[in-house]
C-alpha positions as CSV (number, residue, x, y, z in Angstrom):
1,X,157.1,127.0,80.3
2,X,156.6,130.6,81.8
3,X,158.9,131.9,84.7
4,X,156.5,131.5,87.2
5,X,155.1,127.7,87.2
6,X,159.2,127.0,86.8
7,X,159.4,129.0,90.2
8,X,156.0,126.8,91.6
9,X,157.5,123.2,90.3
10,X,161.0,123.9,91.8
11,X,159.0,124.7,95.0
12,X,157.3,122.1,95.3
13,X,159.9,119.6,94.5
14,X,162.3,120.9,96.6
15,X,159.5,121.1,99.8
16,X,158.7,117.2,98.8
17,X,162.8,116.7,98.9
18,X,162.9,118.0,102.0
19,X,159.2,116.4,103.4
20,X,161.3,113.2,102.2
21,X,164.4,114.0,104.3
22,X,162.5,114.5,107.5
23,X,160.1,111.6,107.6
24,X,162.8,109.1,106.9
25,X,165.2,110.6,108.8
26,X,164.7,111.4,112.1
27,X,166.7,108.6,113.4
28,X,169.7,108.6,111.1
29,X,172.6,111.0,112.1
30,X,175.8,111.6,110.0
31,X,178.0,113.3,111.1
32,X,178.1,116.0,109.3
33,X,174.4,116.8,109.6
34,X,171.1,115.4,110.5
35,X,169.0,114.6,107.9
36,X,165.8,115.8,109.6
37,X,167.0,119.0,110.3
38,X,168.5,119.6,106.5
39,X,164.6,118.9,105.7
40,X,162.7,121.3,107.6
41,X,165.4,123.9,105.9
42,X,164.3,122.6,102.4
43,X,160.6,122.2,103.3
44,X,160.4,126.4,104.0
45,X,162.9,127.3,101.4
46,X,160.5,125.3,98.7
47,X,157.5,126.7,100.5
48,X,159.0,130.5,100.6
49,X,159.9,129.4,96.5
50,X,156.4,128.3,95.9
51,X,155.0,131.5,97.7
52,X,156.7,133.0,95.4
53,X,156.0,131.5,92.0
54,X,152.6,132.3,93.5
55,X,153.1,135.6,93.6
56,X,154.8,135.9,90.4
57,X,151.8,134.0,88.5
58,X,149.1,136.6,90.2
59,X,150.7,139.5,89.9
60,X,149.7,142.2,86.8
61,X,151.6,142.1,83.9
62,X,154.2,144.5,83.3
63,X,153.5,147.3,80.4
């Protein structure tokens, strides 16, 4: 598996992860954290991740 669609699954599993977190969690609260809130973190760093693998797929290759 190349570099880049290993950088576009993580993304995306980690945005579902944290899509998961902050449907289902909006009305828990531990105390620690809130589940919701951890969720929109992980849905933009999976997004920014899956920008990325993205970028890393179209880019040209390197000589």
């Amino acid at each position: 598996m190349t570099s880049a669609r290993k950088t576009l699954i993580t993304g995306l599993v980690t945005f579902a992860a944290g899509l998961a977190l902050w449907l289902w969690g909006l009305d828990v609260e531990i105390v620690i954290f809130t589940p919701s809130k951890v969720g929109v973190v992980l849905m933009v760093v999976g997004g920014l991740e899956f920008l990325y693998g993205v970028f890393k797929a179209v880019r040209p290759a390197e000589r």
